[in-house]
Backbone as CSV, one residue per row, in Angstrom:
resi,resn,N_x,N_y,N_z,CA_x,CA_y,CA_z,C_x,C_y,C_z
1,UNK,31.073,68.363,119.769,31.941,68.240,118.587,33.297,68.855,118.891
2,UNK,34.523,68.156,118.460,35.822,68.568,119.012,36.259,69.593,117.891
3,UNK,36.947,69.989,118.213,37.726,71.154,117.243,37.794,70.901,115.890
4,UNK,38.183,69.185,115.728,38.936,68.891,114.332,37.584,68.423,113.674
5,UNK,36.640,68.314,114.163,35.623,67.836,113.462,34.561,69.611,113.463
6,UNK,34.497,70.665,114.166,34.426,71.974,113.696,35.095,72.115,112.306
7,UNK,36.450,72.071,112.272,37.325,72.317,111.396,36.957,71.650,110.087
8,UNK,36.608,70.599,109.796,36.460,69.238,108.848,35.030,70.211,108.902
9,UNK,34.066,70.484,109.568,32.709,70.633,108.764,33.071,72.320,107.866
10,UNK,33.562,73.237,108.709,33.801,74.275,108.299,34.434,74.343,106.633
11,UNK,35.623,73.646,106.807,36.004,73.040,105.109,35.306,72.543,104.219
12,UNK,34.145,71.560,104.649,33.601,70.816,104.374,32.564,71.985,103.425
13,UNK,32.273,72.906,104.441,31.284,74.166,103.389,31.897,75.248,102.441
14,UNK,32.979,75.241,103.166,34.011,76.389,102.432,33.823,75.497,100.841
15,UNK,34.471,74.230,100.774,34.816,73.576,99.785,33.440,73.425,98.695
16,UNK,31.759,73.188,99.897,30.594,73.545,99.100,30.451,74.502,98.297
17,UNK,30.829,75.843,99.213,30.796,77.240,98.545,31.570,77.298,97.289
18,UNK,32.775,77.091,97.725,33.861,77.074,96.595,33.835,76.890,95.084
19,UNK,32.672,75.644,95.377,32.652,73.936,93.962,31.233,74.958,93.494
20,UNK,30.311,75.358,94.489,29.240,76.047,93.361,29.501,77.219,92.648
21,UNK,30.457,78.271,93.138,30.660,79.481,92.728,31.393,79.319,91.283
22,UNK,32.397,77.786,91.720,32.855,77.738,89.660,32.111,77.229,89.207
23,UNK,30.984,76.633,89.720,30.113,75.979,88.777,29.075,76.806,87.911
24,UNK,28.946,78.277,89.013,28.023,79.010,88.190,28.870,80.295,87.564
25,UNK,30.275,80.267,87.695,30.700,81.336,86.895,31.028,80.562,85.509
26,UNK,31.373,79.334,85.909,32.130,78.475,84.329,31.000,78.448,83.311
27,UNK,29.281,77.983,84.426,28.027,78.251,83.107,27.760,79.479,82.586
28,UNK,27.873,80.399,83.252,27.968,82.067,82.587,29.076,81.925,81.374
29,UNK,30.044,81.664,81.902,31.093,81.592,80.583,31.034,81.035,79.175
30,UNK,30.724,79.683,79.613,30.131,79.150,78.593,29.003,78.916,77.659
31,UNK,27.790,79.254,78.932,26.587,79.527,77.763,27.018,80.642,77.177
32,UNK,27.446,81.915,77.998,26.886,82.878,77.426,28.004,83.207,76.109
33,UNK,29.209,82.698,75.718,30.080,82.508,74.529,29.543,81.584,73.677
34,UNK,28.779,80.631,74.187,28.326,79.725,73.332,27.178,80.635,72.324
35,UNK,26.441,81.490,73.227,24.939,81.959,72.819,25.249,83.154,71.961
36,UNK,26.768,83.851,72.134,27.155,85.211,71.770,27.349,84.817,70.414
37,UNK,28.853,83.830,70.466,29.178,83.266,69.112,28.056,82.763,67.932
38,UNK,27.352,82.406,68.568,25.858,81.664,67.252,25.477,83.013,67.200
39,UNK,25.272,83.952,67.805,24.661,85.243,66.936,25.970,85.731,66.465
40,UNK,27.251,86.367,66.607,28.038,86.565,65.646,28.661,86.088,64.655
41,UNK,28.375,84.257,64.787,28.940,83.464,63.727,28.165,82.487,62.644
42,UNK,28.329,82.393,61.365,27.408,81.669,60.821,28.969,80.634,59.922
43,UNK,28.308,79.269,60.053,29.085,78.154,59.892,28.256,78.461,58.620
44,UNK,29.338,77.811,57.513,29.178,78.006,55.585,30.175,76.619,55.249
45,UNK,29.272,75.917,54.311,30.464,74.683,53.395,30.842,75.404,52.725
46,UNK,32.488,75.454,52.029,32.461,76.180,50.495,32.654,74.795,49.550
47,UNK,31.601,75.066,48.475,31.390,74.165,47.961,32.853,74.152,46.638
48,UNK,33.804,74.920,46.369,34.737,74.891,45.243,35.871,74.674,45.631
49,UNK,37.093,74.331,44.739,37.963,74.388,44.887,38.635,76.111,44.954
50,UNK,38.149,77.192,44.416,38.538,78.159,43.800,39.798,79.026,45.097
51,UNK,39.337,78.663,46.380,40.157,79.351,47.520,40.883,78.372,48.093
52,UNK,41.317,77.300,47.318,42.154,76.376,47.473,43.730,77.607,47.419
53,UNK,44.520,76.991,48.501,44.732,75.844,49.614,44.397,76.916,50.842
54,UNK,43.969,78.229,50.764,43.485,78.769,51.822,42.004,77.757,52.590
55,UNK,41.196,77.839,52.035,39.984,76.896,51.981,39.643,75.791,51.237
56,UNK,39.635,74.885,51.277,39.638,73.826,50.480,38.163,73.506,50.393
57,UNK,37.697,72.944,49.187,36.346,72.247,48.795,35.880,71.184,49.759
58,UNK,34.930,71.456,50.557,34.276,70.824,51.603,34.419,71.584,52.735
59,UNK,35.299,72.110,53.329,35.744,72.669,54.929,34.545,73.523,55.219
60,UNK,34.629,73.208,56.430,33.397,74.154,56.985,33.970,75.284,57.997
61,UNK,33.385,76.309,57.565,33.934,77.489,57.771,33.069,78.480,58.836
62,UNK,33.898,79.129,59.691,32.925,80.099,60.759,32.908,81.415,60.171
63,UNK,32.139,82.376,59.810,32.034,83.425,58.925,31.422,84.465,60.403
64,UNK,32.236,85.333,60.451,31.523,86.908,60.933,30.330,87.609,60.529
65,UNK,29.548,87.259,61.188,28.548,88.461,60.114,28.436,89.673,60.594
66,UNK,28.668,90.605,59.389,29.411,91.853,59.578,28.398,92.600,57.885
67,UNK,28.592,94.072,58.558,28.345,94.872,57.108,29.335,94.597,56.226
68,UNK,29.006,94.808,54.852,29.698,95.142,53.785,30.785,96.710,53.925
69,UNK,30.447,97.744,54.317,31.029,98.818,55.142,32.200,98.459,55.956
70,UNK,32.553,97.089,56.241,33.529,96.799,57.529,34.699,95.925,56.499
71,UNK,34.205,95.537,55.271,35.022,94.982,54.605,36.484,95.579,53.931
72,UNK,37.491,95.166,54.130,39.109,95.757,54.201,39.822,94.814,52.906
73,UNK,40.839,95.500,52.169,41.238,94.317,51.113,41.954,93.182,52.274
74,UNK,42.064,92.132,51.484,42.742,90.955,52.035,41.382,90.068,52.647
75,UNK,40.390,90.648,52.810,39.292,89.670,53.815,38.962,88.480,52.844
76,UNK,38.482,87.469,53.659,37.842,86.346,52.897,36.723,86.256,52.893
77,UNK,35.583,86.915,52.002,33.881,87.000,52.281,33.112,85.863,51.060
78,UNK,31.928,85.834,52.792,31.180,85.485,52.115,29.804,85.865,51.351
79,UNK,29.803,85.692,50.172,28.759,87.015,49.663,27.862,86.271,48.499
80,UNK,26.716,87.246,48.393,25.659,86.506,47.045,25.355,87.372,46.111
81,UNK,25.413,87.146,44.855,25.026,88.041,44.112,24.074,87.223,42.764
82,UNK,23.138,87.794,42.706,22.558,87.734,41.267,23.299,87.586,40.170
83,UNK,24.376,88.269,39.933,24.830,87.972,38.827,25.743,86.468,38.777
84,UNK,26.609,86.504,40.198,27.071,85.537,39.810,26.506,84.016,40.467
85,UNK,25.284,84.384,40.710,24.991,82.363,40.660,23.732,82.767,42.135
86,UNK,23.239,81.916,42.272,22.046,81.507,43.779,22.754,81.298,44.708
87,UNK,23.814,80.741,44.631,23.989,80.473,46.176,25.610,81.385,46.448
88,UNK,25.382,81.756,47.797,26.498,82.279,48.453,28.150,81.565,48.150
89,UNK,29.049,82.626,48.141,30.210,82.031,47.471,31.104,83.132,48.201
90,UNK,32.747,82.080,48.152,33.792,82.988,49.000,35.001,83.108,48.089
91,UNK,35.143,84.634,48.371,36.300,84.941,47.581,37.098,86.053,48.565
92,UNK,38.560,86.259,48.085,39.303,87.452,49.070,39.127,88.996,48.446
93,UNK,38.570,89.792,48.969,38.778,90.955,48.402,40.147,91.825,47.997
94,UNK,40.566,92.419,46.927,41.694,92.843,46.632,42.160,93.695,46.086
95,UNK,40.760,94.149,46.028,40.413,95.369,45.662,39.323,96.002,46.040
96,UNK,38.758,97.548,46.372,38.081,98.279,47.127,37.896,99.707,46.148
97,UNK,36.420,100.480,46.331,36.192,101.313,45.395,37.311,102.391,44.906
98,UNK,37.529,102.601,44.030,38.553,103.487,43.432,40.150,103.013,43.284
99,UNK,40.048,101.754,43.473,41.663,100.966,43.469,41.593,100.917,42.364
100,UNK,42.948,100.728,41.705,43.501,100.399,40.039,44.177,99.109,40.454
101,UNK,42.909,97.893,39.787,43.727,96.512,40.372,44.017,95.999,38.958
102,UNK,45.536,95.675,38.923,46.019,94.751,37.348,46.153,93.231,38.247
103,UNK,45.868,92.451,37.637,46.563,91.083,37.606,46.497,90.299,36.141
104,UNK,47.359,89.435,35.676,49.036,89.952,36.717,49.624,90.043,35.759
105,UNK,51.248,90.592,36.510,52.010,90.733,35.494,52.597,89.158,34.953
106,UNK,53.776,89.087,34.682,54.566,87.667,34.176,54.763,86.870,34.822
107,UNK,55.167,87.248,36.121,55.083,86.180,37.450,53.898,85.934,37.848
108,UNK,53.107,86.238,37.399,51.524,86.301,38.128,50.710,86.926,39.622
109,UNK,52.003,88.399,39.594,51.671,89.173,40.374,50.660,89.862,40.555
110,UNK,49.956,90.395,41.605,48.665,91.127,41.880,49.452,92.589,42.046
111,UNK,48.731,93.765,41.625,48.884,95.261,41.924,48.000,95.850,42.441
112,UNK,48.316,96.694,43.029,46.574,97.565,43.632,47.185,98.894,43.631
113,UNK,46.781,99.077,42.939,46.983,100.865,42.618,48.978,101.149,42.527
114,UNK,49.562,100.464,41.866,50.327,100.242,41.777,51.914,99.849,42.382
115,UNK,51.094,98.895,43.647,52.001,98.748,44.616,51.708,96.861,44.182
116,UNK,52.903,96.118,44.322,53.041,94.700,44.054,52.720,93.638,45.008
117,UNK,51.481,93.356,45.168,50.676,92.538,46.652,51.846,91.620,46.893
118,UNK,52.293,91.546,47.840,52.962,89.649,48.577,51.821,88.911,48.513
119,UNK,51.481,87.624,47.922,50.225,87.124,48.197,50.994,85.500,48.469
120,UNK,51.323,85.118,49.603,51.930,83.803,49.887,50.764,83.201,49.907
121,UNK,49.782,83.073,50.307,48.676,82.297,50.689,48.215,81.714,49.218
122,UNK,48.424,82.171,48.085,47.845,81.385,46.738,48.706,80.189,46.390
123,UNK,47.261,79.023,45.786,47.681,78.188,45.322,48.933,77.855,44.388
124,UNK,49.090,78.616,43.637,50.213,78.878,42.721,50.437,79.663,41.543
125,UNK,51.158,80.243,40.775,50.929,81.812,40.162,51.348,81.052,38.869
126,UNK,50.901,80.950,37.859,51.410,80.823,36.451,51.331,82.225,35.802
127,UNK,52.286,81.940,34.399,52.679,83.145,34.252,51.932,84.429,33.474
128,UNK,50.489,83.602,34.170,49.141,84.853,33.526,48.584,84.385,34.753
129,UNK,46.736,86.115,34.559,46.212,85.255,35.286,45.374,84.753,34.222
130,UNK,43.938,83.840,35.068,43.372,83.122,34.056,41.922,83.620,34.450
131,UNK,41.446,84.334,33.796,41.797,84.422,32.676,42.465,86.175,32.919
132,UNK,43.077,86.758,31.857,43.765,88.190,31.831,43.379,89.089,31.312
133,UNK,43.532,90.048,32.368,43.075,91.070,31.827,44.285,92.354,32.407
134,UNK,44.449,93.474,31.754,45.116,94.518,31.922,45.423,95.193,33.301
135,UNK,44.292,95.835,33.660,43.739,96.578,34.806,42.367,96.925,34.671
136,UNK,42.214,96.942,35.776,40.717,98.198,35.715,40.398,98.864,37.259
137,UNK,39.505,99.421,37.259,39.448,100.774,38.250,38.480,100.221,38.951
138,UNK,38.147,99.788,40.007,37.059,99.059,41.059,35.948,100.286,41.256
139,UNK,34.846,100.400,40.900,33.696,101.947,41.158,33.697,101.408,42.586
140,UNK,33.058,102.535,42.927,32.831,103.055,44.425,31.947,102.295,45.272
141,UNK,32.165,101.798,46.395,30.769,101.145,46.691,30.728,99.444,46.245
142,UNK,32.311,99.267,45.556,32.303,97.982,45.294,33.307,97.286,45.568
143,UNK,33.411,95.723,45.523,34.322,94.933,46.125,35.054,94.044,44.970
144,UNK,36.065,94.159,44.159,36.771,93.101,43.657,37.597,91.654,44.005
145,UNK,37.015,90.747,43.824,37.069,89.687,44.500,37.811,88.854,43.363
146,UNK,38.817,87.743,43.914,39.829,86.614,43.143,39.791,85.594,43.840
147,UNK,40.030,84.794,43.688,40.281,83.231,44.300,41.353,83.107,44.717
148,UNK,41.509,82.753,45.535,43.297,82.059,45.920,43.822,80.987,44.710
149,UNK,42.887,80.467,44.308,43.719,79.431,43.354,43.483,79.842,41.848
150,UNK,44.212,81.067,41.551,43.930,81.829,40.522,43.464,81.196,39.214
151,UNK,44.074,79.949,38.730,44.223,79.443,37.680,42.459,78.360,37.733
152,UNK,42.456,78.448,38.628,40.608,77.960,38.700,39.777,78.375,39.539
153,UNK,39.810,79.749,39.115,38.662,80.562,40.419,37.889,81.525,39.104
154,UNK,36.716,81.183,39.041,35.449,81.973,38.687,34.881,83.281,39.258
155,UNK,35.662,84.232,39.331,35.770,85.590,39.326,35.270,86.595,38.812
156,UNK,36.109,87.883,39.894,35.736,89.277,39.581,36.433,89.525,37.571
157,UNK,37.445,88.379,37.371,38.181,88.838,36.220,37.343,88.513,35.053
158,UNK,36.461,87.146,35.628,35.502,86.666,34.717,33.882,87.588,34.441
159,UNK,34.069,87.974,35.353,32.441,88.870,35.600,32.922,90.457,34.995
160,UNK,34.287,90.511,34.429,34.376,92.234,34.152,33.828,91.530,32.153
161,UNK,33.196,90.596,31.705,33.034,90.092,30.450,31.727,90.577,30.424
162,UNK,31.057,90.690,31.604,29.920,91.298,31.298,29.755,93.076,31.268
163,UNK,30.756,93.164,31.052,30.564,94.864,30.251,30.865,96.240,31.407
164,UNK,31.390,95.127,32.527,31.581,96.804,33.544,33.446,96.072,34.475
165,UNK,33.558,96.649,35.672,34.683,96.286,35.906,34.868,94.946,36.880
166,UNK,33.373,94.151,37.183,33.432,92.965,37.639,33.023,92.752,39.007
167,UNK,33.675,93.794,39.703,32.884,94.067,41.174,31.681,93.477,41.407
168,UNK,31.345,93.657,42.841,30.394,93.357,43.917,29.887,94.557,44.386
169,UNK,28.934,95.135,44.856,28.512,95.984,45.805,28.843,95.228,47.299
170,UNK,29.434,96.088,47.750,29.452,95.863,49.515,28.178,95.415,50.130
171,UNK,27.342,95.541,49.518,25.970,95.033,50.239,25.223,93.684,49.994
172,UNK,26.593,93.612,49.046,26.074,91.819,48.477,26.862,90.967,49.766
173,UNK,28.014,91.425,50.695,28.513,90.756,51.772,28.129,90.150,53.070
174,UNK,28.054,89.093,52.837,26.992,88.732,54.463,28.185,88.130,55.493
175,UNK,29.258,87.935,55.261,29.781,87.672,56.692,31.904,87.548,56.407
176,UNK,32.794,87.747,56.997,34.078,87.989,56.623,34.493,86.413,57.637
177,UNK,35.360,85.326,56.397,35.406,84.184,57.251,36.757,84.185,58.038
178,UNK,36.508,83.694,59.384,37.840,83.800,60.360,38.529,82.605,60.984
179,UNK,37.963,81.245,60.100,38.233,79.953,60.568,37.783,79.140,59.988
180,UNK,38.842,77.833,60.083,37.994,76.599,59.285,37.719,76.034,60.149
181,UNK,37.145,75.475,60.835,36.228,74.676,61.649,36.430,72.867,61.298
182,UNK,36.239,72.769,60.162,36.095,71.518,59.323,36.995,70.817,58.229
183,UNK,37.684,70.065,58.229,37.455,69.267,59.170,38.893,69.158,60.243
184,UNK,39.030,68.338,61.727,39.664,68.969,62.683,41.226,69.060,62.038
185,UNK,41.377,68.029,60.844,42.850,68.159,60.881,43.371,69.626,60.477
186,UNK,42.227,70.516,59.835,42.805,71.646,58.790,42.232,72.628,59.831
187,UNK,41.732,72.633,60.950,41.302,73.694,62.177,42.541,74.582,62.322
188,UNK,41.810,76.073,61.817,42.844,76.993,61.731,42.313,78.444,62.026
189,UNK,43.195,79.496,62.130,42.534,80.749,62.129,42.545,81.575,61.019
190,UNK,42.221,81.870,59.994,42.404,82.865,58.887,43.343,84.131,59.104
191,UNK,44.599,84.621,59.048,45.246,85.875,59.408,44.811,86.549,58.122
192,UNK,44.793,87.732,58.963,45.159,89.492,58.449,46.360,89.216,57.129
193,UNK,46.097,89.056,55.748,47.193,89.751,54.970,47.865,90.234,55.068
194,UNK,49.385,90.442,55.336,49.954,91.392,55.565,50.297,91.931,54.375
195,UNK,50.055,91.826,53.295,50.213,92.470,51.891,49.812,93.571,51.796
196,UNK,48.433,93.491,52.423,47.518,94.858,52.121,47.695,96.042,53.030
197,UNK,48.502,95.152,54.161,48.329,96.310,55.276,49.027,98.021,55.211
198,UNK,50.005,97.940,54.028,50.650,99.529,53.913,49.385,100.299,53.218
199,UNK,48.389,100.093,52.191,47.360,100.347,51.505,46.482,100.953,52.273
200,UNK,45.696,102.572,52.113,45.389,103.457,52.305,43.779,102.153,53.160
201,UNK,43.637,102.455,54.554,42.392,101.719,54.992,43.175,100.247,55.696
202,UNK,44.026,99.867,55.836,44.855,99.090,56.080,43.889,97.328,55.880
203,UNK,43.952,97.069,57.179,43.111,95.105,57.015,42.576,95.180,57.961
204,UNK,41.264,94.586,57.991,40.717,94.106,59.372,40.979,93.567,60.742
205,UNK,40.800,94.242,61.294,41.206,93.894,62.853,40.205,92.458,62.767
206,UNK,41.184,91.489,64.100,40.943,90.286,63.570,39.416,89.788,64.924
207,UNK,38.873,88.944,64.398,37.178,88.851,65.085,37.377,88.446,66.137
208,UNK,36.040,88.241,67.108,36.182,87.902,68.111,36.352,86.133,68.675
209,UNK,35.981,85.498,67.714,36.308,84.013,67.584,36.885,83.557,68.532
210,UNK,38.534,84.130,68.873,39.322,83.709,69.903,38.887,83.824,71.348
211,UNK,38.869,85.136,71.580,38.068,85.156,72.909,37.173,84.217,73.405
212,UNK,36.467,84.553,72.552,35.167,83.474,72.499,35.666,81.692,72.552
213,UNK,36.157,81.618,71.999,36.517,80.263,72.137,37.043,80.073,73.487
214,UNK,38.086,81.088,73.770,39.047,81.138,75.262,37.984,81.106,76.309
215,UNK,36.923,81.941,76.247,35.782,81.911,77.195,34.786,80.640,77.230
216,UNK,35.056,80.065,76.224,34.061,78.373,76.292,34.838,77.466,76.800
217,UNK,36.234,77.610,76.833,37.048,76.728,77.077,37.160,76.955,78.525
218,UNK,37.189,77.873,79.258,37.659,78.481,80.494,36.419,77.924,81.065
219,UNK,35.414,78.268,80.649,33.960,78.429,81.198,33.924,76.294,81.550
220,UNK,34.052,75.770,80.383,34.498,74.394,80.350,35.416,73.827,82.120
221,UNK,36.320,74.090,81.674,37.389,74.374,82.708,36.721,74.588,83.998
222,UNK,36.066,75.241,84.563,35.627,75.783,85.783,34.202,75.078,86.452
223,UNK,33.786,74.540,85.509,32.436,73.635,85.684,33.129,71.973,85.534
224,UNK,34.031,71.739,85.137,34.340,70.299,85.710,35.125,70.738,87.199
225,UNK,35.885,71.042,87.182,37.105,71.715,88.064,35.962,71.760,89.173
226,UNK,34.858,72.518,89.201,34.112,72.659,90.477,33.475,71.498,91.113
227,UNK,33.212,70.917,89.785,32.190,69.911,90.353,32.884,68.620,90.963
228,UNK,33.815,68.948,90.494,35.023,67.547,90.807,35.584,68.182,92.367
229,UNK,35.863,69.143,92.769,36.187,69.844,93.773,35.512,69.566,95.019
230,UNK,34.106,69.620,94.841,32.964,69.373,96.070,32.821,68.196,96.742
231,UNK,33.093,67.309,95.700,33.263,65.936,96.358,35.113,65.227,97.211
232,UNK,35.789,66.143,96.415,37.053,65.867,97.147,37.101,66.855,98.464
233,UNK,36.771,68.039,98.676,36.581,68.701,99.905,35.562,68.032,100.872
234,UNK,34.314,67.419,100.466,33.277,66.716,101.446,34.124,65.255,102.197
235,UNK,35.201,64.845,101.312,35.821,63.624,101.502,36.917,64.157,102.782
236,UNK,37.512,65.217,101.978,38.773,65.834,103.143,37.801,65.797,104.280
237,UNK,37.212,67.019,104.449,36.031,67.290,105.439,35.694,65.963,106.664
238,UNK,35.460,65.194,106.269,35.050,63.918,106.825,36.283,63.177,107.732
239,UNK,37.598,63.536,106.789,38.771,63.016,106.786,39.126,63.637,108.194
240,UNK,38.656,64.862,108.043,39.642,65.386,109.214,38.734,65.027,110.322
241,UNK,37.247,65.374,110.469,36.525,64.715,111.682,36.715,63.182,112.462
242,UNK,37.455,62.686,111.342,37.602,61.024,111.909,39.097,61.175,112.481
């Protein structure tokens, strides 16, 4: 065997070696983001309009599942409670135990302990909310929750009618949502409020979703890339022996 055909086989394995090593780092990548994400993420329809135009009625949503303990104002959870209905439902928290939350004033501003929320993300503010109420004091251990689309969201404002201040217990929270998923045109990431962020406890650091996605995609990436690789090096390889 002459030199150039040494050379051509030598490549020829280098290029073997090469094409399997992305083939088995890209499947590490990807199963194992694929396998991580399904245990940190649970996909939810929301069935209302009420978190309109943040979430719209139908979108399917990737939810964190996370303690109630990890929940920050501004989050978007998803949570169940007895009182208000059987099935799981999403609202933004905006209040947290011992806050003094009014909504709203004339513009249809939100307060939290008497600082004036920026809330760009709502559907639109008329010049109440709906329904109104004064203020009240969130107890300890609990979560006050509103709709983005104030004027038709079935609420913490509606649930203070039953005789206390309307809240949630933190333990009614099963997961903080960080994406719409569904459908591709509205595929988005949920941001951090920046309203809430001067407020004593600031906002949630944002989930791992991205990574994770970056690592399925990469992992993606490296398992075609390899496999496509082995056969163009076996071709060179050959190329140069002839």
């Amino acid at each position: 065997m002459g030199k150039a055909g040494r050379t051509g086989t030598t490549h020829g394995r280098l290029g073997n070696a090469l094409s399997g090593l992305a083939v088995a780092v890209g499947s590490v990548l990807f199963l194992g983001a694929f396998v991580w994400g399904a245990v940190l993420y649970q996909p939810y329809t929301v069935p209302t309009q009420s978190m309109d135009p943040t979430v719209k009625a139908g979108d399917r949503v990737l939810a964190e599942r996370i303690s109630g303990d990890e929940v920050r104002r501004g989050d978007v959870v998803v949570f169940q409670s007895a009182l208000w209905g059987s099935e799981p439902m999403v609202k933004r928290v905006v209040g947290v135990g011992g806050d003094k939350v009014d909504c709203c004033d004339k513009q249809g501003r939100l307060s939290v302990n008497g600082e004036v929320i920026d809330e760009p993300y709502l559907k639109n503010t008329g010049p109440d909310s709906q329904p109104p109420f004064k203020s009240t004091t969130v107890s300890r251990g609990k979560l006050f929750l509103l709709g983005d689309h104030r004027m038709d969201s079935l609420d913490s404002r509606v649930h203070m009618e039953d005789g206390d201040d309307g809240a949630v217990p933190r333990s009614a929270v099963n997961a903080r949502v960080d994406a719409i998923a569904w459908p591709m045109s509205g595929l988005t990431m949920l941001e951090r409020p920046a309203g809430f962020a001067a407020l004593p406890g600031g906002t949630s650091d944002p989930g791992p979703l991205q990574p994770l996605g970056a690592a399925i995609a990469g992992g993606a990436v490296l398992i075609l890339g390899g496999a496509a690789y082995g056969p163009i090096a076996r071709r060179a390889g050959r190329g140069t022996r002839g």
